[in-house]
C-alpha positions in Angstrom: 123.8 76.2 79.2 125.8 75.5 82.5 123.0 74.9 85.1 125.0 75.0 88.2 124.3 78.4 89.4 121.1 78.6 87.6 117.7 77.5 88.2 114.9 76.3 86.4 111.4 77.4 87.5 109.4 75.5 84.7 110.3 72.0 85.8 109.6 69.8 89.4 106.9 70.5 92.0 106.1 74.3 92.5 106.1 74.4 96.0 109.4 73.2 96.3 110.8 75.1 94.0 109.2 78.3 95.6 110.5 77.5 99.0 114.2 76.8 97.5 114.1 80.2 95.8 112.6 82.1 98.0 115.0 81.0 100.9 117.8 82.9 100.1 116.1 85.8 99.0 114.5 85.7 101.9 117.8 85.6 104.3 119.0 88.4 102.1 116.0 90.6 102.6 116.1 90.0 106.5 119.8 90.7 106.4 119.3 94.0 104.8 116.7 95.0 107.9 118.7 94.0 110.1 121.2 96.3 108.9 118.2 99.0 108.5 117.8 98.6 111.3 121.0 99.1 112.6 121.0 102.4 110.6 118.0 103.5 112.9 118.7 102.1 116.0 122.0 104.3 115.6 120.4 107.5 114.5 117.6 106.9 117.1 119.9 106.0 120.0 122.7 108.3 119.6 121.1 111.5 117.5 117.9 111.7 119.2 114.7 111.2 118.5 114.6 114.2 116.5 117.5 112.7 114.1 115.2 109.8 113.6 112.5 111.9 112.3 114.4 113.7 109.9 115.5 110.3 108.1 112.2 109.4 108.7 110.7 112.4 106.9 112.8 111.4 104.0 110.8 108.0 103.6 108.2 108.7 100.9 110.6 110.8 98.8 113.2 108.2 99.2 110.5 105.9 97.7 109.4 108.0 94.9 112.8 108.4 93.3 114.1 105.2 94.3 111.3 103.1 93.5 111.4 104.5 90.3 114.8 103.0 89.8 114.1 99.8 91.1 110.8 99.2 89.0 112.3 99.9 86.6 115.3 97.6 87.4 112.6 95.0 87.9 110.8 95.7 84.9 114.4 95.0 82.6 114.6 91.6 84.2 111.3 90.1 82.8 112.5 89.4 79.6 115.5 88.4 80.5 113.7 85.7 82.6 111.3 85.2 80.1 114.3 84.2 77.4 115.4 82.2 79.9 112.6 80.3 80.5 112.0 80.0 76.4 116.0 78.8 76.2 116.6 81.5 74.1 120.1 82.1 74.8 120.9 84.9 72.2 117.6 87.0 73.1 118.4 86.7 76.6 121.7 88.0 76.3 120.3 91.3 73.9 118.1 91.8 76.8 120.8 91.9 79.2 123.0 94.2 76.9 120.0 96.8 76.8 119.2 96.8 80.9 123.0 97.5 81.3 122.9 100.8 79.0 119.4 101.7 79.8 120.0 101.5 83.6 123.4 102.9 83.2 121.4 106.4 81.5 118.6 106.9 83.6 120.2 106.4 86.7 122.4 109.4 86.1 119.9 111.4 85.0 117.5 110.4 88.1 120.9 111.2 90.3 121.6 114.7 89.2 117.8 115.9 89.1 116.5 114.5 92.2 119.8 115.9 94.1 119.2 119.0 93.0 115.2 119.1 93.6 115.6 116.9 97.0 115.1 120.4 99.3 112.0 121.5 97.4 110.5 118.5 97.4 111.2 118.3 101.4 109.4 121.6 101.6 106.5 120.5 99.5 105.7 117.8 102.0 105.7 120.1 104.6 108.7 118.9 106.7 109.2 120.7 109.6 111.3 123.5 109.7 113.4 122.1 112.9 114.6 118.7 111.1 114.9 119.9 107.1 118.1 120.5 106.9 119.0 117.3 108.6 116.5 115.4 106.1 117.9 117.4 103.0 121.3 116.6 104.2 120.5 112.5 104.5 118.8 112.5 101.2 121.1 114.6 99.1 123.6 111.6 99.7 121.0 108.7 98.6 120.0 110.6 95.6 123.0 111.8 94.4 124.5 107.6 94.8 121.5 106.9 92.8 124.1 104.7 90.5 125.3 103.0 92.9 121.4 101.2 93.8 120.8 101.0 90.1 124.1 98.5 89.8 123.1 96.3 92.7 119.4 95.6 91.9 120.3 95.6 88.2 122.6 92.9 89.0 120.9 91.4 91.1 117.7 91.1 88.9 119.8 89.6 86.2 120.9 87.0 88.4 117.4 86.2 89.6 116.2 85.4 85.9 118.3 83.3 85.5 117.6 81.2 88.6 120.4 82.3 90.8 118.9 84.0 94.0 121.8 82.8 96.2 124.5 85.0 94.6 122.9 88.5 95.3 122.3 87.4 99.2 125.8 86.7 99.6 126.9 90.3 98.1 124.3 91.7 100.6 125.3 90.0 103.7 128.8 91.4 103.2 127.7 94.8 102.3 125.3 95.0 105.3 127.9 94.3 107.8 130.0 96.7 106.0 127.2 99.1 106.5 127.2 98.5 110.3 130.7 99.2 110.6 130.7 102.3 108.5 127.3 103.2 110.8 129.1 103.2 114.1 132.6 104.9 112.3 131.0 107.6 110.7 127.9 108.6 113.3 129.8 108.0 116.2 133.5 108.3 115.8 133.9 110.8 113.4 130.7 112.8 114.0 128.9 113.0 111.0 125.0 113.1 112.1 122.9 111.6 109.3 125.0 112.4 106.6 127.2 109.4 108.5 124.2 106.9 107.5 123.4 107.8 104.2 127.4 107.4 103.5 127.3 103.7 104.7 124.1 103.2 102.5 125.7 104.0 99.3 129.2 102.7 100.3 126.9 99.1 101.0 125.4 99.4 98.0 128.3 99.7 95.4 130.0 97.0 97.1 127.2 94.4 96.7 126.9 95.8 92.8 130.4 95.1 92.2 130.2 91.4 93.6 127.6 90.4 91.5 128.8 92.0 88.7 132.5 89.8 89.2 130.5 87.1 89.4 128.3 87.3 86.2 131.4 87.8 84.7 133.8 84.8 85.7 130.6 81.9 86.5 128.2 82.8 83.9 129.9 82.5 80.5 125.7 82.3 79.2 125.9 86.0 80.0 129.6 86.6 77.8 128.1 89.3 75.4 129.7 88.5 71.5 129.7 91.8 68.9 126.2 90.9 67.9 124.7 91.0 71.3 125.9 95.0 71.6 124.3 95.9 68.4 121.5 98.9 70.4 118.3 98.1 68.7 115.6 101.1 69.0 112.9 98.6 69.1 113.9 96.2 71.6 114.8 99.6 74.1 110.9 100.7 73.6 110.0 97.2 74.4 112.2 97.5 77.7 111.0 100.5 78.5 107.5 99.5 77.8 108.2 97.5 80.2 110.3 98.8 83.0 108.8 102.3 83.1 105.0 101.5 83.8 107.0 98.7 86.8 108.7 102.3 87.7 106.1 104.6 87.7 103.5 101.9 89.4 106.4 102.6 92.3 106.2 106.6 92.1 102.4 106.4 91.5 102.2 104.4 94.8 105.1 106.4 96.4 102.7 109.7 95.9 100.3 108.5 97.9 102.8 107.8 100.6 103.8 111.2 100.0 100.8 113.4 100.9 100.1 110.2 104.0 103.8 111.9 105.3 102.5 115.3 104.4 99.7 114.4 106.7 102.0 113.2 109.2 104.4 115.6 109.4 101.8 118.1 109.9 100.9 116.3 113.2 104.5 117.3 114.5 108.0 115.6 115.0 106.3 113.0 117.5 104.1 111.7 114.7 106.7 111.6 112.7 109.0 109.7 114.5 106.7 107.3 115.9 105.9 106.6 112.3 109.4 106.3 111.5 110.0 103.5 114.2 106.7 102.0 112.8 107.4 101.4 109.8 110.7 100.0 110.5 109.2 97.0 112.5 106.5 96.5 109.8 109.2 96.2 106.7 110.9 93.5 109.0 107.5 91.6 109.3 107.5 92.2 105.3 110.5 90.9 104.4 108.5 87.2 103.4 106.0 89.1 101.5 109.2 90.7 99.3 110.7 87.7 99.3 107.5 85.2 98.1 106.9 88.3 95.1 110.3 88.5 93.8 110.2 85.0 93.9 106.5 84.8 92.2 108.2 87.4 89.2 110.7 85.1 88.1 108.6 82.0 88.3 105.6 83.5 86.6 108.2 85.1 84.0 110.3 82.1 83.3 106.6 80.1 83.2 105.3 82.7 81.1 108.3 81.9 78.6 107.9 78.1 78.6 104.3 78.7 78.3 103.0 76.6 81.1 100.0 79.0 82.9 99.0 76.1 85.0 102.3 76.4 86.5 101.9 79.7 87.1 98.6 79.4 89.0 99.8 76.5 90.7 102.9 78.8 91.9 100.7 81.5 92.7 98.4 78.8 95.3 101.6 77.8 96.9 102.9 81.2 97.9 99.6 82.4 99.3 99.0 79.4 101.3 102.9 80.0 102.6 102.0 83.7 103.0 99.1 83.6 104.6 99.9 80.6 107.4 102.7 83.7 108.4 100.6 86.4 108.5 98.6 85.1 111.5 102.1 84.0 112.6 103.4 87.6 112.8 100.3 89.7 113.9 100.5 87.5 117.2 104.0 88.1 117.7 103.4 92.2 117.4 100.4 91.5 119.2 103.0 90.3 122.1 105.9 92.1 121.6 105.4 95.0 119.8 107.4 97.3 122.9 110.1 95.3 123.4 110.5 95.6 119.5 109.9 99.2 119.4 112.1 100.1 122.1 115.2 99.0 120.0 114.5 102.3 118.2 112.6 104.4 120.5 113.4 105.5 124.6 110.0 104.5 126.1 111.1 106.8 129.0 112.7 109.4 127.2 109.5 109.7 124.6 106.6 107.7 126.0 104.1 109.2 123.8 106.2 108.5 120.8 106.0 104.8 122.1 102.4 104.8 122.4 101.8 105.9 119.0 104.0 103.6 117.4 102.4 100.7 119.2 99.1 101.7 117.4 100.5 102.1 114.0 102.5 98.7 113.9 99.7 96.8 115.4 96.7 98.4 112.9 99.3 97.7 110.0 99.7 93.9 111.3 96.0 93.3 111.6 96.4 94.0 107.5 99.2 91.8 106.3 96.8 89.1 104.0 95.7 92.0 102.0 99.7 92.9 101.7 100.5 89.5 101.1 98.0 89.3 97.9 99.2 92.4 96.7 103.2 91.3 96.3 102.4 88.2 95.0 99.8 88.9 92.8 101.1 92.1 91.4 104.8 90.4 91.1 103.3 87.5 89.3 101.4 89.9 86.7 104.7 91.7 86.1 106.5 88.6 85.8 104.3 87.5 83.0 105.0 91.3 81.3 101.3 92.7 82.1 103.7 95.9 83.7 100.8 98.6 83.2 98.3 96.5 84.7 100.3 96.1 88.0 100.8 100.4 87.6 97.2 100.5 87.3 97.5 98.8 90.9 99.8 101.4 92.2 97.2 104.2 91.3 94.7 102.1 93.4 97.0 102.1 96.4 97.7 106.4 95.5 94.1 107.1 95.6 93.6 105.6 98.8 96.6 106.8 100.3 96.0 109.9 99.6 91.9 110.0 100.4 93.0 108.8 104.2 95.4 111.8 104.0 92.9 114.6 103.1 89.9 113.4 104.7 90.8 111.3 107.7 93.5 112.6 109.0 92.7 115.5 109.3 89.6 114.8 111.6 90.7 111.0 113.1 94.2 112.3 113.6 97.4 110.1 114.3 94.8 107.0 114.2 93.8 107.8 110.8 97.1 108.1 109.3 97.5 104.5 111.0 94.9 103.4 108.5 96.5 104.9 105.5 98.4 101.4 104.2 95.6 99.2 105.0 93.0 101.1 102.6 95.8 101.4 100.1 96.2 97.5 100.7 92.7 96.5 100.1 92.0 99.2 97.7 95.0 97.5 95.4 93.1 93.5 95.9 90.3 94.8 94.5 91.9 95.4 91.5 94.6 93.1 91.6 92.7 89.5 92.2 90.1 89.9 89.3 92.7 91.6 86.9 95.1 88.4 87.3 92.3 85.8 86.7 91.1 87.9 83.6 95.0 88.0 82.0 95.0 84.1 82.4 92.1 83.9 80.7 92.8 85.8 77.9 97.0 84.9 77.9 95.2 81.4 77.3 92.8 82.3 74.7 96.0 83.8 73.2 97.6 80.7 73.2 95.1 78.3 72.2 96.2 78.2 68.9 99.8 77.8 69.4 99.4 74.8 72.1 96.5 73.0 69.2 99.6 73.6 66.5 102.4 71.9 68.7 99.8 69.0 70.2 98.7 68.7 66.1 103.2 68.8 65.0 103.5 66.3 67.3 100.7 63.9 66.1 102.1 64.0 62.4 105.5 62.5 63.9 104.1 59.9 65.8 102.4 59.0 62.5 105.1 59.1 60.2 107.6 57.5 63.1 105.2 54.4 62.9 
């Protein structure tokens, strides 16, 4: 198997090979908030701050559809990695045929019935009546290029199991500068409002798809499908889906929570709202390492899991919190310090002071919280990665059930400063789970195989002896 573009996780020190994986990812992920950031900065600055708020009302609903997709994206590339790891060339390539045509279905089906649901579901949140139609219109357009997410992070999760977390960065940087440009041609030059955004989104998005789909074509001939690789078998789909749906759902079960904490929020009026919205920007930008050290942690821990080598996997796990933890006190001093001048890319401090004000306090309660985020990506990504799916969605009801408690029972009497306390309940509420769940899989994935690791050690003692 060509090793060039690929990368083996089971072999050299784990820190290293962490840091060297997680690097790119890492730019990528940074690039894409930049370019989010763009998106907002544009809505925010030449829309209004009521614009912003109508994207921003589209948040948690954007989540619970799309997250769907991409767990379930996510949950396709575990054995694939896993293959990989076992070099198991011929199972890895039947696991690749079966994400395609798996993908390929649901995403079209998720794209025509969230489309046609997206205003109801707006309603049932409680959006305000004065930026619905604006929200319905932005959403409409995400949903309905459902496909054209599906390809990228499909692609781009195939690429990662095998090693190669350069290829899908370089597709991204390209189609986030081709967002920009479509950003400032479509909202300002030709007028389009927020429909102009979402547009540039899903434009973005099948262009980084495509790239990495050329390129596991012509540099990865491992990936070159023969006639018995296509052969659909029923059983290995249900093992996929076993897989990929509880990763999915563990996104929708968590994106309900967010849900009714919007609800909340939008009931507080369009300066909640948007303050929120300008929030939560800043606070995925801070995130961006956490995304990046999971991701990473999934393929390690799934390639690992494959060669059989747990220790690894812990040892992995050490690294990436120690890495993740060092930047969390990094990054709640620098929204300690800046968190205006940061803000103010998105929000008019003089135009909407109170909106300002607001947004301070969400971004800097959320910072105060980052370990407990930190443990949850990494931890939760490195179950997955080890195929433990519906444990990690066990997780994600953890994080709902908090969610939504701050929204019924806090909120409503702490206000704006409750709902600032929404994530961080939903953060610690998911460690609880999370850290002794992980530590009871390792010991009974070892337990498990005891008895394979006595057979080899006892295979390889009968060669010695007859070598001799």
């Amino acid at each position: 198997m060509p090793r060039n573009l690929t990368r083996d996780l089971t072999e050299g020190s784990p820190l290293k090979r962490i840091v060297l994986f997680a690097l790119p990812m890492l730019f990528g992920v940074l690039f894409q908030q930049f370019y989010s950031f763009v998106d907002t900065a544009v809505v925010g600055r030449y829309l209004g701050a009521e614009r912003l708020a109508a994207v921003g009302a589209t948040g948690s609903v954007n989540f619970l559809v799309i997250g769907l997709c991409l767990g379930l994206c996510s949950g396709f590339s575990i054995p694939i990695a896993q293959a990989f790891g076992a070099k198991d060339e011929h199972e890895m390539r039947r696991c690749v045929f079966h994400a395609v045509v798996l993908s390929g279905v649901l995403s079209v089906l998720f794209a025509v019935l969230s489309t046609v649901f997206c205003k109801p579901l707006l309603r049932l949140m409680n959006t305000p009546e004065e930026i619905i139609d604006a929200s319905a219109s932005y959403i409409s357009i995400i949903f309905a290029a459902i496909p054209c997410c599906v390809l990228y992070n499909m692609a781009s999760g195939i690429l990662r199991s095998l090693g190669d977390s350069r290829t899908p960065v370089v597709f991204l940087v390209m189609a986030s500068l081709v967002n920009i440009a479509l950003d400032l041609l479509l909202i300002i030059a030709c007028g389009m409002d927020v429909a102009g955004a979402a547009v540039a989104t899903a434009a973005s998005q099948l262009l980084a798809g495509i790239g990495c789909v050329i390129v596991m074509i012509r540099r990865f001939p491992v990936l070159h499908l023969n006639r018995e690789d296509r052969q659909f078998d029923f059983r290995l789909a249900r093992k996929m889906l076993g897989i990929g749906l509880p990763m999915g759902l563990q996104f929708s079960i968590t994106a309900i929570g967010s849900v009714m904490v919007q609800w909340s929020v939008n009931g507080l009026g369009v300066n909640a709202v948007a303050a929120v919205s300008g929030g939560i920007k800043i606070s995925m930008f801070f995130a961006c390492v956490f995304d990046a050290l999971a991701s990473t942690m999934a393929t390690f821990a799934g390639q690992n899991m494959g060669a059989r080598k747990l220790d690894r996997i812990h040892q992995g796990l050490r690294c990436a919190s120690l890495l993740g933890i060092i930047y969390c006190a990094l990054a709640f001093g620098v929204v300690a310090l800046f968190a205006r001048p940061l803000l103010s890319l998105f929000i008019d401090a003089d135009a909407a002071p109170e909106v300002m004000s607001m947004s301070i306090r969400y971004l800097t309660i959320n910072a105060a919280f980052y370990i407990p985020l930190l443990f949850v990506n990494i931890i939760r990504l490195s179950i997955q990665g080890m195929g433990y799916t519906r444990v990690a969605m066990l997780a994600g009801l953890s994080e709902m059930i908090a969610r939504t408690a701050v929204a019924l029972f806090v909120v409503p009497s702490a206000g704006f400063t409750g709902a600032c306390f929404a994530n961080p309940a939903a953060w610690v509420m998911a460690d609880l789970f999370l850290i002794p769940c992980y530590f009871q899989i390792m010991r009974v994935v070892r337990q498990r195989l005891m008895p394979e690791t006595q057979e080899a050690k006892t295979g390889k003692l009968i060669r010695l002896r007859k070598a001799g």
